[in-house]
KOLSE-745000 format. One record per residue (C-alpha): x, y, z; residue number from 1; residue in one letter. Coordinates in nm, 2 decimals, decimal comma. Last residue first. Layout:
residues N
+--------+--------+--------+------+------+
:     c1 :     c2 :     c3 : resi : resn :
+--------+--------+--------+------+------+
:      X :      Y :      Z :  NUM :    a :
...
+--------+--------+--------+------+------+
END
This chain:
residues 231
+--------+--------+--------+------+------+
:     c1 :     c2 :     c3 : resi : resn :
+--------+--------+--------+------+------+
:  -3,05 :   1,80 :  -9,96 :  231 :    x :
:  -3,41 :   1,65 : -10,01 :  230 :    x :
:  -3,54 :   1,94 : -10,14 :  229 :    x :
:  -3,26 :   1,98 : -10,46 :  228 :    x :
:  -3,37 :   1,58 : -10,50 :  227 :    x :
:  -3,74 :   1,66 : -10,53 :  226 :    x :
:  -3,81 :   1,98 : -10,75 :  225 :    x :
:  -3,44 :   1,96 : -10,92 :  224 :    x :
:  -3,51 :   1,65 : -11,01 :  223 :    x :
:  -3,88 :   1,62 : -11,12 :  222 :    x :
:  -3,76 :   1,94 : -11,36 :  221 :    x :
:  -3,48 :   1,75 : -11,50 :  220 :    x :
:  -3,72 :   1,43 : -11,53 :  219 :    x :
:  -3,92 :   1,67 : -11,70 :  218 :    x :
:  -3,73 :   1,78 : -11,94 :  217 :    x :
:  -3,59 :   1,45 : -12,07 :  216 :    x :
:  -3,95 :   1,34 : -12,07 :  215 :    x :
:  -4,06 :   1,56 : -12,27 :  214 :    x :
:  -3,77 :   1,50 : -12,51 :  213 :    x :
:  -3,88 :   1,15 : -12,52 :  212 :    x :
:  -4,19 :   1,22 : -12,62 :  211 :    x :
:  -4,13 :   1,42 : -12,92 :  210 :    x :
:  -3,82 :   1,20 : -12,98 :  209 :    x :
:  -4,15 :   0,88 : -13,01 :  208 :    x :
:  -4,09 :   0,55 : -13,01 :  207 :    x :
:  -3,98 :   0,52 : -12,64 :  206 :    x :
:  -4,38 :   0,66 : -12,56 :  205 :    x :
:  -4,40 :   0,85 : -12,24 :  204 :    x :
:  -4,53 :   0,79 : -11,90 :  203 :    x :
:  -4,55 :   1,05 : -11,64 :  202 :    x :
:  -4,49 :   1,14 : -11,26 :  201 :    x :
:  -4,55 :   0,73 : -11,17 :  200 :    x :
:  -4,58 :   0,71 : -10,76 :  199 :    x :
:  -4,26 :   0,55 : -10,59 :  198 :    x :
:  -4,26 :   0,78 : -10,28 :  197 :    x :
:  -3,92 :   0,94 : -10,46 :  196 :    x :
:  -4,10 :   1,00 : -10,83 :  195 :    x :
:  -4,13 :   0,80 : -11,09 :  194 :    x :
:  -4,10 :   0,85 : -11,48 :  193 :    x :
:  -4,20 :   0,58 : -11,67 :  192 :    x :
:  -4,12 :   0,47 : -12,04 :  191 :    x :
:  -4,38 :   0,34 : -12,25 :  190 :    x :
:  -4,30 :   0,02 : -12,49 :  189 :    x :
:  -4,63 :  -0,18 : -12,43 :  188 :    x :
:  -4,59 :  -0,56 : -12,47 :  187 :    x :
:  -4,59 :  -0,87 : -12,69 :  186 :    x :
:  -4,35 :  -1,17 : -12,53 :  185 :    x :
:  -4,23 :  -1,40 : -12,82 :  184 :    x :
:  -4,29 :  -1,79 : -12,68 :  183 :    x :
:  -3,95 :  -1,95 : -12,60 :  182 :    x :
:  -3,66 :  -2,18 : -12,80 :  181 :    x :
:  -3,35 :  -2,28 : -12,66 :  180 :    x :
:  -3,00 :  -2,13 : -12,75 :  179 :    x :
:  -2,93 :  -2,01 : -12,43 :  178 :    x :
:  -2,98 :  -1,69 : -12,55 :  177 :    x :
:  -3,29 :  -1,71 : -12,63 :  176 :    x :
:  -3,45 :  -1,79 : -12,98 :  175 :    x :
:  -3,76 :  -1,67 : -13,09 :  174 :    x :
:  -4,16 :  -1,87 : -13,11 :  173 :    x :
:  -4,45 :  -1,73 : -13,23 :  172 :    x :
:  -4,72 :  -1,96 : -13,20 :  171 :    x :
:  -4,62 :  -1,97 : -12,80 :  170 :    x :
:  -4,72 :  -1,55 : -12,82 :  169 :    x :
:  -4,76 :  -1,46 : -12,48 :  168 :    x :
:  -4,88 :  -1,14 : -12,35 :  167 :    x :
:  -4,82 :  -0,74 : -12,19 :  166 :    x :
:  -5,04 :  -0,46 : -12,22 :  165 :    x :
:  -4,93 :  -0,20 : -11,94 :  164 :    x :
:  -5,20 :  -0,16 : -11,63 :  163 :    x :
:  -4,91 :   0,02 : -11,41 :  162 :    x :
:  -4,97 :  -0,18 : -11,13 :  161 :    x :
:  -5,13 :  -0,49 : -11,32 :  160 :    x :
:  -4,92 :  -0,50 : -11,65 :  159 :    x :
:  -4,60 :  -0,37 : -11,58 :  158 :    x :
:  -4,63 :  -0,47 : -11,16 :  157 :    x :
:  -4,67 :  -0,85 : -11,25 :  156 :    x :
:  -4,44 :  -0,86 : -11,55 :  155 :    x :
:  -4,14 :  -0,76 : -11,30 :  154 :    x :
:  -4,31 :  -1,01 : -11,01 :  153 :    x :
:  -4,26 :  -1,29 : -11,26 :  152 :    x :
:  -4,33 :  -1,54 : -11,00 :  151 :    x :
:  -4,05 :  -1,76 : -11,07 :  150 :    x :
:  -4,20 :  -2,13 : -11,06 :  149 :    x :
:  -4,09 :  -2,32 : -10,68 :  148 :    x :
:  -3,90 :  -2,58 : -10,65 :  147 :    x :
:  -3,64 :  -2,34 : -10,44 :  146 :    x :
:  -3,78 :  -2,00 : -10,44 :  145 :    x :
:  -3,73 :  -1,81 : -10,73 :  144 :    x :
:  -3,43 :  -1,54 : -10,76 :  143 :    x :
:  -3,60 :  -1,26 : -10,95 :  142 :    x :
:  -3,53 :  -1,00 : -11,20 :  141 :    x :
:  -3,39 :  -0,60 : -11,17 :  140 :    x :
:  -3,12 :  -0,40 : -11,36 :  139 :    x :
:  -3,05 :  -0,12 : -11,24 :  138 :    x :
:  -2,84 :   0,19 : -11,37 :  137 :    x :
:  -2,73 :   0,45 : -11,19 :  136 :    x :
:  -2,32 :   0,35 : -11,15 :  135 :    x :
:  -2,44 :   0,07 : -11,45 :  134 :    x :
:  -2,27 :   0,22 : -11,75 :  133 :    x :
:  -2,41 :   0,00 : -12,02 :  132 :    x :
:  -2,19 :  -0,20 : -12,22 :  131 :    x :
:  -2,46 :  -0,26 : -12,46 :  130 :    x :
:  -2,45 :  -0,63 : -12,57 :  129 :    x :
:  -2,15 :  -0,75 : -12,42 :  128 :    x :
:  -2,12 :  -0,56 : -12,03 :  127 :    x :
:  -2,52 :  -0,49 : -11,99 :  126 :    x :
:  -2,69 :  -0,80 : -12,17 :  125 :    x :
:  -2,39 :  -1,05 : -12,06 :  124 :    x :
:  -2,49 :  -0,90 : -11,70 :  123 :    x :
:  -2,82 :  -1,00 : -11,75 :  122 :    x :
:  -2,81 :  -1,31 : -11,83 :  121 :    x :
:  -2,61 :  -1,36 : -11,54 :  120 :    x :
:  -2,80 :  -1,22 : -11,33 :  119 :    x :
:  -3,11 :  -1,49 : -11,44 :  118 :    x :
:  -3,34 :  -1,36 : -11,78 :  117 :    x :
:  -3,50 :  -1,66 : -11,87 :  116 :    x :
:  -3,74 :  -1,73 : -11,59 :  115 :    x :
:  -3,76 :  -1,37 : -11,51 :  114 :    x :
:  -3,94 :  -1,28 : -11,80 :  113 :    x :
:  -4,07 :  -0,95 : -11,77 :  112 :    x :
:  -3,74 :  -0,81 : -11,68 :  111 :    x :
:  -3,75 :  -0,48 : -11,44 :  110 :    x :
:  -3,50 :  -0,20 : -11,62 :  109 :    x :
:  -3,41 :   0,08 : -11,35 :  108 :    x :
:  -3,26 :   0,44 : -11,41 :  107 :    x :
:  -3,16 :   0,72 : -11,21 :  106 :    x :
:  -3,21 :   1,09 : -11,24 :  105 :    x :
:  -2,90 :   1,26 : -11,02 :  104 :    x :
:  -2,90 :   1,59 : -11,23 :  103 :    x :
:  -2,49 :   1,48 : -11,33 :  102 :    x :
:  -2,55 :   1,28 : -11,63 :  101 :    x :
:  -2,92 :   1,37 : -11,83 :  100 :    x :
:  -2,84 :   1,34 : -12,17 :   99 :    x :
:  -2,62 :   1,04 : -12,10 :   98 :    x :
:  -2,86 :   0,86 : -11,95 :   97 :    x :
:  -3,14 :   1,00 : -12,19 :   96 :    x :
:  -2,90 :   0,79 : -12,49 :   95 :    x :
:  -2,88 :   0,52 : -12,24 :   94 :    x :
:  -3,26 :   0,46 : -12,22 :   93 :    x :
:  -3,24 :   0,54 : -12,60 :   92 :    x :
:  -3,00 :   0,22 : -12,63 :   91 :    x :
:  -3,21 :   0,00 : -12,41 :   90 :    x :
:  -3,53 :   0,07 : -12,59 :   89 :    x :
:  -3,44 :  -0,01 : -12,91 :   88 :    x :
:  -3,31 :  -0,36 : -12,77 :   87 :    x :
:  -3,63 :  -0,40 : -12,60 :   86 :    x :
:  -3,89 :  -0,28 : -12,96 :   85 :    x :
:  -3,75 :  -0,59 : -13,16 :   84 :    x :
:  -3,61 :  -0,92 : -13,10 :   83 :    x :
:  -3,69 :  -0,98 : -12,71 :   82 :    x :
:  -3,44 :  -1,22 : -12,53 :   81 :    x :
:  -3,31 :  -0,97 : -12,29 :   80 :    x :
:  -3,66 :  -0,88 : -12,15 :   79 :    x :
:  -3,80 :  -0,58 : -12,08 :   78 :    x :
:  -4,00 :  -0,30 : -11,83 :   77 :    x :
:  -3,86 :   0,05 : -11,88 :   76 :    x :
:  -3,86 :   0,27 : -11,55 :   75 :    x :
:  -3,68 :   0,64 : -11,54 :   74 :    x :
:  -3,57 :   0,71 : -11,17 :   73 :    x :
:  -3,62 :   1,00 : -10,94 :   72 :    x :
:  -3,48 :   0,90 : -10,62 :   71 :    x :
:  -3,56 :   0,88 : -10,22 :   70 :    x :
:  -3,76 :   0,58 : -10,32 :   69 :    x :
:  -3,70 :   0,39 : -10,60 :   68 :    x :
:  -3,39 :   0,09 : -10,61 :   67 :    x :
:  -3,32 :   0,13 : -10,21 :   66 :    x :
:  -3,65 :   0,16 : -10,07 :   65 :    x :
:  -3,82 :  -0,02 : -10,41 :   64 :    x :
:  -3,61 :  -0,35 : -10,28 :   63 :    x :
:  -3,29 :  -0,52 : -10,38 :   62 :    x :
:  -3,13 :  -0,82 : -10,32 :   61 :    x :
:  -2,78 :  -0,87 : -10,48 :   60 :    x :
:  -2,75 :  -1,14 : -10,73 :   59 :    x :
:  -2,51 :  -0,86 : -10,93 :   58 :    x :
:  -2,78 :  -0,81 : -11,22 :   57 :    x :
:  -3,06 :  -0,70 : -10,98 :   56 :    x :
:  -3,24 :  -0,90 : -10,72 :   55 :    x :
:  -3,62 :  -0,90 : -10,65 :   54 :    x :
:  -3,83 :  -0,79 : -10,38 :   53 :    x :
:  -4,14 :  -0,55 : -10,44 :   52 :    x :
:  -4,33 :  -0,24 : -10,27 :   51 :    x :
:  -4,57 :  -0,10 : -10,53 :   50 :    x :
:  -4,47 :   0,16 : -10,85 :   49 :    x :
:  -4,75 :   0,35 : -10,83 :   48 :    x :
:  -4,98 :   0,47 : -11,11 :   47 :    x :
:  -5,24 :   0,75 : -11,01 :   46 :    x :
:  -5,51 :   0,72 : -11,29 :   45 :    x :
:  -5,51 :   1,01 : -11,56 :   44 :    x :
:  -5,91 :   1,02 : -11,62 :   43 :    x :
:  -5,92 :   1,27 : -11,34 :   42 :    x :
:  -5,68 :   1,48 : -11,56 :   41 :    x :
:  -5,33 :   1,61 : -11,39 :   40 :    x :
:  -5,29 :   1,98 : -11,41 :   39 :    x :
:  -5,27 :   2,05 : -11,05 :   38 :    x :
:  -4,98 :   1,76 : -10,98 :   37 :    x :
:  -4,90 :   1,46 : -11,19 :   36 :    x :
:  -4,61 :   1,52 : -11,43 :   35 :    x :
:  -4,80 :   1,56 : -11,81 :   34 :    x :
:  -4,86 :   1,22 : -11,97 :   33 :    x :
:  -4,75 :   1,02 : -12,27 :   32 :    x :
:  -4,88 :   0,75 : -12,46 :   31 :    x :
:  -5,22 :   0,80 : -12,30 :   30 :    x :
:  -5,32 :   0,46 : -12,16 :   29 :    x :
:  -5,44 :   0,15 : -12,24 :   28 :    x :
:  -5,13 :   0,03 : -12,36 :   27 :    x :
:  -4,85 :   0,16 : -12,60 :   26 :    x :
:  -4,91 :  -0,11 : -12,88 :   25 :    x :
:  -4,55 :  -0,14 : -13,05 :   24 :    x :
:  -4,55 :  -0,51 : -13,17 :   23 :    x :
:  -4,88 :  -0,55 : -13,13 :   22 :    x :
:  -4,98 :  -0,28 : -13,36 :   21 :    x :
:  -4,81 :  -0,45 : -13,63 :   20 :    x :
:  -5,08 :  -0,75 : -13,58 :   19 :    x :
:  -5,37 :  -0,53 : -13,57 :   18 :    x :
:  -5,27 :  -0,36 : -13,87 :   17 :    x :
:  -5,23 :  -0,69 : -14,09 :   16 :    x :
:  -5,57 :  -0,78 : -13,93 :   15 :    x :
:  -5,77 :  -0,47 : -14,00 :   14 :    x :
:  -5,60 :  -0,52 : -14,36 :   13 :    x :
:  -5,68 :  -0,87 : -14,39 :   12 :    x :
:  -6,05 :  -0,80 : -14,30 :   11 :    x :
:  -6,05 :  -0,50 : -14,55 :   10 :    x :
:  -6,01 :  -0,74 : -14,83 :    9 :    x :
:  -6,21 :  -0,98 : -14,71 :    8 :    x :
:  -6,51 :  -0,71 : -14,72 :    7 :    x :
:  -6,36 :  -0,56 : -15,06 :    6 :    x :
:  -6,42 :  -0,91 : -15,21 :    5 :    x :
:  -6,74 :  -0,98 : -15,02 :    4 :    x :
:  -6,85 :  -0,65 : -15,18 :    3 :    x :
:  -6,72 :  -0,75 : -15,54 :    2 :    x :
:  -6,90 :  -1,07 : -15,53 :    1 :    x :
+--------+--------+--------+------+------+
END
């Protein structure tokens, strides 16, 4: 009795665990890697940040030749509706874009659930919520083609490009903005570091200040090696 006691017991734990891990699980991945280059490990794939086409917050269309290449830019994948880690995420994506004014890093946020999260969504999200200095800042969704679903190209290149966990909960259901109901999104809360051709220098935990201080430095260090040549 006491075995299958301490058997269920450690069930519920393993289960308890599994479920907080959700909430912050950092992929299939190291949390955090060093910038690609001689001291990059075979087992550290290449991640690349592929051609797309989606709009930003303004309806405008943008592309990865004017949103990614020619820059260095810190990536966070989100959605406006999420309850926990995106909000968190946001404000220590503005914290770095203070830390880092006047090196010429850039930023871009690609929604996961384009469906919801329209340019007008998102500008509520940048001028209420966060009133977030967009002059390097983009915010990035899609316009779907008439009768057509949204493609959800964001959630596409987080989880397939950059091979991010990301998945529905519909048993756990959280309010949008709108004041409808949708299914909880579960995914990876890494930041990315990407380089001018678009491929991923390093990915770093949000969670962790030892990890985002890594990144501060090397997105200094990505800057001066690529922008300073550029010029």
């Amino acid at each position: 009795m006491k075995k299958l006691m301490y058997a269920m017991f450690g069930l519920g734990l393993l289960g308890l665990v599994f479920g907080i891990g959700a909430l912050v699980y950092v992929g299939n991945m190291p949390a955090a890697a060093t910038l690609n280059g001689a001291d990059a490990s075979p087992n550290k794939p290449t991640l690349v940040i592929p051609p797309f086409e989606l709009i930003d917050q303004t309806g405008a269309a943008r592309t990865r030749a004017d949103v990614i290449e020619s820059h260095v830019t810190i990536v966070d994948f989100f959605f406006t509706n999420c309850p926990l880690a995106c909000p968190v995420m946001t404000g220590k994506l503005q914290e770095l874009q203070k830390k880092l004014a006047g090196t010429g890093v850039r930023f871009a946020s690609f929604s996961i659930d384009a469906a919801n999260d329209t340019p007008a969504v998102l500008t509520d999200y940048i001028n209420i919520r966060f009133k977030i200095d967009t002059s390097n800042w983009t915010f990035l969704t899609e316009l779907p083609a008439p009768g057509k679903p949204v493609r959800n190209i964001g959630r596409a290149i987080f989880a397939n490009d950059l091979m991010q966990f990301v998945e529905d909960r519909p048993e756990e259901k959280i309010q949008t903005s709108a004041g409808t109901e949708m299914a909880n999104i579960y995914h990876s809360v890494n930041f990315f570091l990407v380089g001018p051709d678009g491929t991923v220098l390093g990915w770093y935990n949000s969670q962790k200040p030892e990890e985002l201080t890594m990144l501060k430095d090397h997105a200094v260090g990505a800057a001066r090696k690529f922008l300073s040549a550029s010029r």
